[in-house]
C-alpha positions in Angstrom: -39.0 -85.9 53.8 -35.9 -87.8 55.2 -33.9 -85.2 57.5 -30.0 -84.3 56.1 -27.5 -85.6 57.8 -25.7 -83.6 60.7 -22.3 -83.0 59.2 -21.5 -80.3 61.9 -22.6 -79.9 65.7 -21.1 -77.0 68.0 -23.1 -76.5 71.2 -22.2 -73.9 73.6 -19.1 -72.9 72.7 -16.6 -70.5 74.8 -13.3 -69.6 74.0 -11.2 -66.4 75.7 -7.9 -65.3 75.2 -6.8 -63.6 79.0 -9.7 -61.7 80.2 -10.9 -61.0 76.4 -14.3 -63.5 75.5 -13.7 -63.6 72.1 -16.6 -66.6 72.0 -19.5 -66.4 74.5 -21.6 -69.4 74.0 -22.0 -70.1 70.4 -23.9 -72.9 68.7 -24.8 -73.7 65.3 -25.3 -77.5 63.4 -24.5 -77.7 59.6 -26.2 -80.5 57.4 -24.9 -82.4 54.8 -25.1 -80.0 51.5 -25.6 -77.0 53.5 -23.7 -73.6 52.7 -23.5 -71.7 56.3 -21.9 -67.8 55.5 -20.6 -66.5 58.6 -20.7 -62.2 58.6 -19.7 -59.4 61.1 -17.5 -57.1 61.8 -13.3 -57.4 62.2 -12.5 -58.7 65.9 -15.9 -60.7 66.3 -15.0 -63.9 66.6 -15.5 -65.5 63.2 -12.1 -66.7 62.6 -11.6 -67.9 66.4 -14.8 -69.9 65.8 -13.6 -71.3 62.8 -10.1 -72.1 64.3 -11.9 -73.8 67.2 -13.9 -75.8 65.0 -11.0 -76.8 62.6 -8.6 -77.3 65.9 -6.6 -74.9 65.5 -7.7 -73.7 68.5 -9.1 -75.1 71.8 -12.2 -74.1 72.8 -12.9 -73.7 76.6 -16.3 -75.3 76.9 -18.9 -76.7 74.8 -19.1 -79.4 72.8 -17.6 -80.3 69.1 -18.7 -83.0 67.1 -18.6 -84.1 63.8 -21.6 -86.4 62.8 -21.3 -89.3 65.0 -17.9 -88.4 66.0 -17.2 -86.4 69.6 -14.6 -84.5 69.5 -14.8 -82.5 72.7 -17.3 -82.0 75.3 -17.1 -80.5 79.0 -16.1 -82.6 82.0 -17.9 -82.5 85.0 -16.3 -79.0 85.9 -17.8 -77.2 83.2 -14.2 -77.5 81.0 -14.4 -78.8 77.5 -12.4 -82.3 77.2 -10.9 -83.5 73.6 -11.1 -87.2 72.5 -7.6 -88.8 72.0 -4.9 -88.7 69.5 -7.1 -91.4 67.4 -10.3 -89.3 67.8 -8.5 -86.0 66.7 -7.1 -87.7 63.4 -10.3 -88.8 62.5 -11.6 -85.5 62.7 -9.2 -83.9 60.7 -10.5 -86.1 57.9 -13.5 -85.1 58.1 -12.7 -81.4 57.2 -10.7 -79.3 54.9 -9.4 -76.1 55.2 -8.6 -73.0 52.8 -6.7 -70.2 54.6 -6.9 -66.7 53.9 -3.3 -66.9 53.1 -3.1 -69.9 50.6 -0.7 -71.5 52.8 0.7 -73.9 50.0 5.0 -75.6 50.0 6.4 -72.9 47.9 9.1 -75.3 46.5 6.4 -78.3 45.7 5.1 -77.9 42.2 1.1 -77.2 41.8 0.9 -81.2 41.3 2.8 -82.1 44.8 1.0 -79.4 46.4 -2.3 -81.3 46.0 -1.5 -85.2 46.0 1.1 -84.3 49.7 -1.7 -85.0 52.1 -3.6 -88.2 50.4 -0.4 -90.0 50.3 1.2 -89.3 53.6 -1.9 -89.0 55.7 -4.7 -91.3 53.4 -2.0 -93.7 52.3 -3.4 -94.0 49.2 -2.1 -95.3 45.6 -0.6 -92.6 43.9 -1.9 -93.5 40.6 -5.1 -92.9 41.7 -3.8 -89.8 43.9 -2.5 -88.0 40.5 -5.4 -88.6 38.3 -7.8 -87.4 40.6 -5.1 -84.2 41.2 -5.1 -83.5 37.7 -9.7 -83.6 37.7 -9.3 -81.3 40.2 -6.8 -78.6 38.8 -9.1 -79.0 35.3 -12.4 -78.0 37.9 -10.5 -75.1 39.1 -9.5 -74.1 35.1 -5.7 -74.8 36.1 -4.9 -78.0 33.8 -1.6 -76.1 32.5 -0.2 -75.1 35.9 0.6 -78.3 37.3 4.5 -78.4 37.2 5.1 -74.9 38.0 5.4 -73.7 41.8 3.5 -71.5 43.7 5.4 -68.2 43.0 4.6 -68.7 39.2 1.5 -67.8 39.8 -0.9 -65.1 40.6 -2.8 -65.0 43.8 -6.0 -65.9 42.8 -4.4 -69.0 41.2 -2.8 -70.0 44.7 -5.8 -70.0 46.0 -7.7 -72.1 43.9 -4.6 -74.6 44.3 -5.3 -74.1 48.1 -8.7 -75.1 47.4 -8.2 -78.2 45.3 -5.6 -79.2 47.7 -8.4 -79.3 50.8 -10.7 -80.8 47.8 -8.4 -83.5 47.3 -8.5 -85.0 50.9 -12.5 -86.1 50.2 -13.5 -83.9 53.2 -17.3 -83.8 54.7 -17.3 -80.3 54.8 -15.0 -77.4 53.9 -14.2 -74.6 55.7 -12.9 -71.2 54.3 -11.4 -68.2 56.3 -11.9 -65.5 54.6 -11.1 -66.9 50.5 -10.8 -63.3 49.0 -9.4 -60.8 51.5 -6.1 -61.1 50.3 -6.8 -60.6 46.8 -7.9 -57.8 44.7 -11.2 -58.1 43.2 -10.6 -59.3 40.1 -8.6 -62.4 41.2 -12.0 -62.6 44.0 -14.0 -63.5 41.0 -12.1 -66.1 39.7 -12.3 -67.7 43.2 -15.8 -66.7 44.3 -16.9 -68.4 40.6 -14.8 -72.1 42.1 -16.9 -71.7 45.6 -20.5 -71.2 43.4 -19.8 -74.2 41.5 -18.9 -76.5 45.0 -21.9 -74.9 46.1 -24.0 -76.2 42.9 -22.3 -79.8 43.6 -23.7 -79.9 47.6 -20.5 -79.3 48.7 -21.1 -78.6 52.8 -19.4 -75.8 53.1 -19.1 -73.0 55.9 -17.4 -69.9 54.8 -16.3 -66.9 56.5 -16.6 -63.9 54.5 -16.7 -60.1 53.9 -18.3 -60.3 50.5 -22.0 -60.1 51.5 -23.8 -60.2 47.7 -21.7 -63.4 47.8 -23.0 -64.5 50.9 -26.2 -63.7 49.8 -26.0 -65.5 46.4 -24.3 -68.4 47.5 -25.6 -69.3 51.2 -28.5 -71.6 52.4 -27.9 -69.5 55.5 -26.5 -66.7 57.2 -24.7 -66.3 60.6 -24.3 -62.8 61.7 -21.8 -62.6 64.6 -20.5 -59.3 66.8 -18.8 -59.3 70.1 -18.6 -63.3 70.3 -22.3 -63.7 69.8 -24.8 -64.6 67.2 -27.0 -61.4 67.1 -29.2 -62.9 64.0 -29.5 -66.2 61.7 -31.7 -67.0 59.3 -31.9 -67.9 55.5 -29.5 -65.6 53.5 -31.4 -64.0 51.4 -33.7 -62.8 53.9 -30.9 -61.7 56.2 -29.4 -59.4 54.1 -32.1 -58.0 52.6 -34.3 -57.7 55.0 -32.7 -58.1 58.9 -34.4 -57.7 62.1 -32.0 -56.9 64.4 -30.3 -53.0 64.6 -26.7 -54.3 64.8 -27.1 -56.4 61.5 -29.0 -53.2 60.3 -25.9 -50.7 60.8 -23.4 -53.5 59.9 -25.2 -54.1 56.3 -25.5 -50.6 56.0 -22.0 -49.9 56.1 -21.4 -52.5 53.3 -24.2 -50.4 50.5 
């Protein structure tokens, strides 16, 4: 059997903020059609690996790379080193991003909202742009919303808007911080039911979440991350149902 592609390669990373190690040498690879969750408790570093992965944030050391393409690797002294201006836009295709927070132009309508980024950034025809707007709003059951702005609609809404807008950029892989926490758990469905059916399509996806039957149902594999460190990794279902390690134990626990 033919090995999938490497979409995703971090090796080593370290990232502090002051004296706090928020990331002591994490690595992990994602392969093309893979769904990586990514569990543990507030202040373990999930989002700040996710933010260094996504650029948000720099790491200190280790190397980034996606597929073919390095995007930062230490020097000589130990310190990571990012690729040039060039390098760095070509990463940023490669990925999409959906925020906890929706992040979306409040005065663009729904439509704008999506097709912004493949005509400034992609350049690309905007007859082609709209129609593929308009396939993606029908995916996320939004068809009807696509001249009314963001405030016109609830928050599970905004988020599947955030969702087709990272969609619409033809990323390699798609990265979510934490899709649900800022809505109450019947908007979560209608969101969690958009991320199953990217995850039916292949979609490579790496998603940070609190919602561990999700994770469970949903993951080729789990990531369980406390004070910067993986602690455990394995296939999902077998994490969370049966895990090895004490710390995943009591953090599980917590969550019956």
């Amino acid at each position: 059997m033919s090995e999938k592609k490497e979409i995703l390669r971090i090796d080593h990373i370290k990232k502090a903020f002051g004296d706090n190690q928020v990331l002591k040498d994490i690595s992990l690879t994602v392969s093309h059609g893979e769904v990586v969750a990514i569990i543990g408790p507030s202040g373990s570093g999930k989002s700040t690996l996710l933010r260094c992965a996504t650029l948000l944030e720099t790491m200190d050391s280790g190397t980034l790379a996606y597929g073919d393409l390095v995007v930062a690797q230490d020097d000589a002294s130990g310190k990571a080193v990012y690729g040039d201006k060039q390098v760095l836009k070509e990463a940023r295709m490669r990925f999409g991003l959906v925020f906890q927070q929706f992040n979306l132009f409040p005065h663009y309508t729904v439509l704008k909202n999506i097709m912004d980024a493949p005509l400034l950034v992609q350049k690309r025809e905007e007859k082609e742009v709209e129609q593929e707007a308009r396939e993606l709003l029908e995916k996320m059951g939004l068809s009807d919303k696509a001249d009314m702005v963001p405030c016109d609609l609830s928050g599970g809404q905004q988020q599947r808007v955030a969702i087709a807008r990272a969609l619409a950029m033809n990323p390699e892989i798609l990265f979510f911080d934490e899709p649900t926490s800022a809505l109450d758990p019947e908007l979560t469905k209608e969101v969690l039911r958009v991320i199953r059916q990217l995850a039916k399509e292949h979609m490579t996806m790496v998603i940070v979440t609190h919602e561990m039957r999700f994770a469970r149902d949903v993951a080729d594999h789990i990531i369980f991350m406390d004070g910067g460190v993986i602690v455990e990794e394995g296939p999902a279902q077998q994490l969370i149902d049966n895990p090895q390690h004490a710390r995943t134990k009591a953090f599980l626990a917590q969550d019956e």
